[in-house]
C-alpha positions as CSV (number, residue, x, y, z in Angstrom):
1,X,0.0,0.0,0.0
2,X,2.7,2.2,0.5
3,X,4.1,1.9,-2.4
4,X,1.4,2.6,-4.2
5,X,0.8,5.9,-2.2
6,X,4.3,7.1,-2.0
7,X,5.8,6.6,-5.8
8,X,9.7,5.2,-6.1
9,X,11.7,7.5,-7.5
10,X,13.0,6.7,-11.0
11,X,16.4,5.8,-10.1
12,X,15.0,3.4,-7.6
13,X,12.5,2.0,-10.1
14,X,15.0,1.0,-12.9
15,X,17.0,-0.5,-10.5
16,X,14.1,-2.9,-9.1
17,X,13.5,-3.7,-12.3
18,X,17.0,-4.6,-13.5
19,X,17.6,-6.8,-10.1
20,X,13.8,-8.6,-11.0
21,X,15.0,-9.2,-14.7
22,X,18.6,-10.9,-13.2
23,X,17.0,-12.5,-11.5
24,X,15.0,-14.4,-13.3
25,X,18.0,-14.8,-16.5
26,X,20.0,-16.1,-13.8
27,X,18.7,-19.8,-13.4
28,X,18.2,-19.6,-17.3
29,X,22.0,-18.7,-17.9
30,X,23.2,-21.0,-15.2
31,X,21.0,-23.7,-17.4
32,X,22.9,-22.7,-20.7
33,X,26.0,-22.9,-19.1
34,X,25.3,-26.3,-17.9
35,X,24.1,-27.6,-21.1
36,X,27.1,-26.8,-22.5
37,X,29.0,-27.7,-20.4
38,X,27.3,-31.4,-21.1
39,X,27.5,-31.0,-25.3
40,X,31.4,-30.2,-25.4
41,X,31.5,-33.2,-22.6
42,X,29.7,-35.4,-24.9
43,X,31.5,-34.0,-28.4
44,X,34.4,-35.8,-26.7
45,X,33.4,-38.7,-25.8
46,X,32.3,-38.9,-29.2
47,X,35.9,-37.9,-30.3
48,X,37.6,-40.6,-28.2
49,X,34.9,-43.8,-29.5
50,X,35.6,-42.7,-33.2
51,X,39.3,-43.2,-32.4
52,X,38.9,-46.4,-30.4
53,X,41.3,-48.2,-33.4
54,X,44.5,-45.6,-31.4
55,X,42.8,-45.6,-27.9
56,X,46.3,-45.7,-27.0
57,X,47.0,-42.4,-28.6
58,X,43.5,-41.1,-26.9
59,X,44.9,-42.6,-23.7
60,X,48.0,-41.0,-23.9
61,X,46.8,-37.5,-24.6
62,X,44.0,-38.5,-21.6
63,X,47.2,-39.1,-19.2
64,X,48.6,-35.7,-19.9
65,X,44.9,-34.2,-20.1
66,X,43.9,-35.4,-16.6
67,X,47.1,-34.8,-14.7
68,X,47.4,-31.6,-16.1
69,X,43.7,-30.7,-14.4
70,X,45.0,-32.1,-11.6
71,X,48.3,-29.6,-11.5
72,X,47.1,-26.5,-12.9
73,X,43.7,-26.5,-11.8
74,X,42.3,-28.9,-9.2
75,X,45.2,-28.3,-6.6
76,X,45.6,-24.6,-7.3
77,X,41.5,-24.4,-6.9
78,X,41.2,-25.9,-4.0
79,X,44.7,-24.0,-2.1
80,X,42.8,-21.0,-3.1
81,X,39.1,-21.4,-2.0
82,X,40.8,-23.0,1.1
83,X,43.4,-20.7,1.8
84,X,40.9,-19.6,4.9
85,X,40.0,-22.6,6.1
86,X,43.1,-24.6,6.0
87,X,46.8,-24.5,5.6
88,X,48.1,-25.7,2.4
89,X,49.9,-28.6,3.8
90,X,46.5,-29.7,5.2
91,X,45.0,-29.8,1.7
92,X,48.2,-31.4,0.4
93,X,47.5,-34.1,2.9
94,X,44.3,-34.6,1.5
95,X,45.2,-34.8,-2.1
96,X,47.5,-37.3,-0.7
97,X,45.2,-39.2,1.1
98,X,43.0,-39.7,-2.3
99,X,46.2,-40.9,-4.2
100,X,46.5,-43.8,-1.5
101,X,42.8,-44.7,-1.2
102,X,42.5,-45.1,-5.0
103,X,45.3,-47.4,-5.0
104,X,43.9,-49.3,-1.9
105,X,40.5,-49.3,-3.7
106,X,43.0,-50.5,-7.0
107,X,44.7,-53.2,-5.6
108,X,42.6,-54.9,-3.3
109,X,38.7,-54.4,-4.4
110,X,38.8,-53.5,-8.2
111,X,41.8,-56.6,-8.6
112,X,43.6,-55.1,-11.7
113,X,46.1,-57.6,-12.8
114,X,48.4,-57.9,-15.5
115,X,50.4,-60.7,-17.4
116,X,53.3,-59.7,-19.8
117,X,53.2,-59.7,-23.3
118,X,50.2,-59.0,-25.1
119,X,48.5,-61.4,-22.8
120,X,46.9,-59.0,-20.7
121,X,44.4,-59.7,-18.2
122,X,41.9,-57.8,-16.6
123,X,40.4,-59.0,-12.9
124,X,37.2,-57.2,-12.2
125,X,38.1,-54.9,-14.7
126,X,33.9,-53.3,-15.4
127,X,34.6,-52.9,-11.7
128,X,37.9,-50.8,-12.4
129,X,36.0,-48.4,-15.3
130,X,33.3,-47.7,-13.5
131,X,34.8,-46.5,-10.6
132,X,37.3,-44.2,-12.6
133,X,34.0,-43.4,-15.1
134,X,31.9,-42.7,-11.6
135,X,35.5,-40.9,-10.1
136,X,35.0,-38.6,-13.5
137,X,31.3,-37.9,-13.1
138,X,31.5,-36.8,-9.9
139,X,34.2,-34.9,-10.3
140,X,31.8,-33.1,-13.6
141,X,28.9,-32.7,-11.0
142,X,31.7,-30.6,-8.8
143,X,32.7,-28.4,-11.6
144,X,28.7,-27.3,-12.1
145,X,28.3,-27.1,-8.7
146,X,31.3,-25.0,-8.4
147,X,29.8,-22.8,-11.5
148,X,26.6,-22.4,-9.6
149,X,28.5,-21.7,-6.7
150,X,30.6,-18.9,-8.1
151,X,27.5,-17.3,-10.0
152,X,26.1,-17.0,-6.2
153,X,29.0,-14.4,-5.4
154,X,29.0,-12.4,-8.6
155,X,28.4,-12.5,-11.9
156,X,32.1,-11.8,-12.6
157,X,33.0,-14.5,-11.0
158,X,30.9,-17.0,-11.7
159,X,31.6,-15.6,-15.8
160,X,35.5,-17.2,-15.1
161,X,34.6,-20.3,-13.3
162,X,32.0,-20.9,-16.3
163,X,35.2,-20.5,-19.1
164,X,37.7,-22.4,-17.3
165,X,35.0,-25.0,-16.5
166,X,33.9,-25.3,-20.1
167,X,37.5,-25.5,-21.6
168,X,38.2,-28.9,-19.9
169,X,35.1,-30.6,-20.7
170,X,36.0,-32.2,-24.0
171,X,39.0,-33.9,-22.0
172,X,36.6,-35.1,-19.4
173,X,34.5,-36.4,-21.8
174,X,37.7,-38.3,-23.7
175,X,38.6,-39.6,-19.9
176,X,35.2,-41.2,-19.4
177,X,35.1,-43.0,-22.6
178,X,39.1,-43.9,-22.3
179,X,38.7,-45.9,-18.7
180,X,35.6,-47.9,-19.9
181,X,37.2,-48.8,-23.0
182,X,40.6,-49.6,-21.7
183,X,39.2,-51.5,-18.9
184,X,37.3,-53.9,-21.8
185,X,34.5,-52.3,-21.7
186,X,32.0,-52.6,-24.7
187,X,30.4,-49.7,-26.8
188,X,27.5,-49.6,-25.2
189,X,28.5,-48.8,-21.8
190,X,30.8,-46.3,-22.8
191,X,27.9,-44.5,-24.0
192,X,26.2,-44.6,-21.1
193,X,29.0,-43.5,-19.0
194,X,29.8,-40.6,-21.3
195,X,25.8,-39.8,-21.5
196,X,25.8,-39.7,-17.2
197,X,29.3,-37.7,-16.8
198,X,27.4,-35.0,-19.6
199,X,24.6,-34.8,-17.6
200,X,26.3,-34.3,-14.5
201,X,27.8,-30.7,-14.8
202,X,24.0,-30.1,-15.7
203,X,22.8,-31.2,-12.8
204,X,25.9,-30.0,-10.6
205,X,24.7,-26.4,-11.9
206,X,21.1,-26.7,-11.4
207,X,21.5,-28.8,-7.8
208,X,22.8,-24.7,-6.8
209,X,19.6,-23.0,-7.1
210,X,18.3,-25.2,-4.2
211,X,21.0,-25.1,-1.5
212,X,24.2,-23.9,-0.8
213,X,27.6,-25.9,-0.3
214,X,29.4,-25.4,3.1
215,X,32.3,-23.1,1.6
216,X,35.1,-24.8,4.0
217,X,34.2,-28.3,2.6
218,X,34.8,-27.5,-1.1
219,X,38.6,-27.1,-0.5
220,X,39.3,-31.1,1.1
221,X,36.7,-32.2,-1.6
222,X,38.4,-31.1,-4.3
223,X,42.2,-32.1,-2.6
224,X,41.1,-35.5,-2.6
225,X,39.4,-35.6,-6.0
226,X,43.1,-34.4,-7.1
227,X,44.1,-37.5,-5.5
228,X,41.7,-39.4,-7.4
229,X,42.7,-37.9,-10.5
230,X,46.6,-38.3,-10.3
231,X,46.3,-42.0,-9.6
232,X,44.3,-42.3,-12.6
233,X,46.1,-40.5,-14.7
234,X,49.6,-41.5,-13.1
235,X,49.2,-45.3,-12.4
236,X,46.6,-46.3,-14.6
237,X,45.9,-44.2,-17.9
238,X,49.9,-43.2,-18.4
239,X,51.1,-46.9,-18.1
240,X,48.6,-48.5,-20.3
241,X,48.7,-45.9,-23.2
242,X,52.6,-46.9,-23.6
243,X,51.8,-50.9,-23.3
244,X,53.0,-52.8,-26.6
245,X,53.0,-49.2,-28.8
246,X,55.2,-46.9,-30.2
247,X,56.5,-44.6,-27.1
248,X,57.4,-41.6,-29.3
249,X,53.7,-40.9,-30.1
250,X,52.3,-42.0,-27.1
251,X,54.6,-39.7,-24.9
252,X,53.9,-37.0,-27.4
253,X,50.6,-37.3,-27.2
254,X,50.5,-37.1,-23.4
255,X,53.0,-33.6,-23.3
256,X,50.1,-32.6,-25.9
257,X,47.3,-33.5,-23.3
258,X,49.5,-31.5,-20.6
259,X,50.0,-28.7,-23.0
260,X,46.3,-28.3,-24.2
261,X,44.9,-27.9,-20.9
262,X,47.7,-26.2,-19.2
263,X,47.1,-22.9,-22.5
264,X,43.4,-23.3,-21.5
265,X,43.6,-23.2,-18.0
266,X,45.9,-20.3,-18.5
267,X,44.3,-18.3,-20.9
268,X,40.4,-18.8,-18.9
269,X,42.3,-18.1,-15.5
């Protein structure tokens, strides 16, 4: 009512209605941006199954891929959202503590074994993909939630998160399809692995509209997803990509993966 008596100035007015019309473009760009976040996800996936003839080439550029996220991005992210939370040695301990429960989860539950030669056997390997594929889609829900997350402090912001986000989801989507694959995996459930690691950047970005993440947990999540991530890439996706191939193009490949994601980290930082 006393609005109606007592008219807003103009100043006041335009600005009420600018705040009303971001707010409802908001959730609609937060949408966009998570929909593409799942098509470049998807485009490659798509990328590494038409190339499944040199997976080991795809692997090898999928080592250097996800070790460089883990380097220049994961570690770095999570040192600087927790910088007042936690010292970085406490983080550190954290990605450490991943690295180790991987290889526990590796050796002892997922049973990966090898025989020399080309005779290479695979113990509970659907077991092995899909916890790296589930490892990878987790990690995608992280990165929207981390976009929704960012668009809830600015707009500025949340515009950077978005672009360096974005710029690594082809790799991601290369990664899922790479472990299910390597890990004998058919067509079919690559698919389906690539189709839930697209959605989940999706629904990471849209889960933000609801609640909001504890700030101080964000930080040890992502150290220990790093953890995830270098075993992966480390132990498992740089060792098979040079098994019974040519090294020079497989280690090329891999310093390619690095140097990919390191120039779009850089240039979206």
């Amino acid at each position: 009512m006393l609005c109606s008596i007592v008219p807003l100035p103009p100043q006041v007015q335009t600005a009420a209605r600018a705040c009303a019309i971001l707010s409802l473009m908001q959730p609609l760009a937060l949408l966009a941006i998570g929909l593409a976040a799942s098509l470049t996800t998807l485009i490659g996936g798509m990328f590494a199954l038409r190339l499944r003839d040199k997976l080991h080439l795809v692997l090898g550029f999928s080592a250097g891929a996800i070790i460089a996220v883990v380097f220049f991005e994961l570690i770095p992210e999570a040192i600087e959202l927790g910088s007042s939370y936690f010292a970085t040695s406490t983080l550190l301990t954290f990605t450490a503590l991943g690295f180790f429960m991987y290889m526990v989860l590796d050796r002892f539950i997922l049973l990966h074994t090898h025989r020399g030669g080309d005779d290479c056997v695979h113990s509970g390997a659907s077991l092995r993909g899909l916890a790296g594929a589930s490892s990878l889609s987790a990690h995608s829900f992280l990165d929207g939630f981390a976009i929704g997350l960012a668009f809830q402090a600015s707009f500025a912001v949340g515009a950077a998160v978005a672009v360096a986000v974005l710029v690594h989801k082809f790799s991601d989507g290369i990664n899922t399809v790479s472990l299910i694959l390597k890990n004998d995996g058919t067509r079919t459930q690559a698919l389906r692995w690539l189709f839930i690691a697209a959605a989940a950047p999706a629904l990471g970005v849209l889960s933000t509209l609801f609640f909001v993440f504890p700030e101080n947990i964000l930080p040890v999540v992502l150290a220990t997803f790093a953890g995830f991530f270098l075993y992966i890439g480390a132990a498992d996706l740089l060792p098979e990509s040079h098994h019974a191939h040519p090294r020079l193009m497989t280690t090329l490949m891999t310093l390619f993966g690095a140097g990919v994601l390191y120039m779009v980290i850089a240039i979206a930082g």
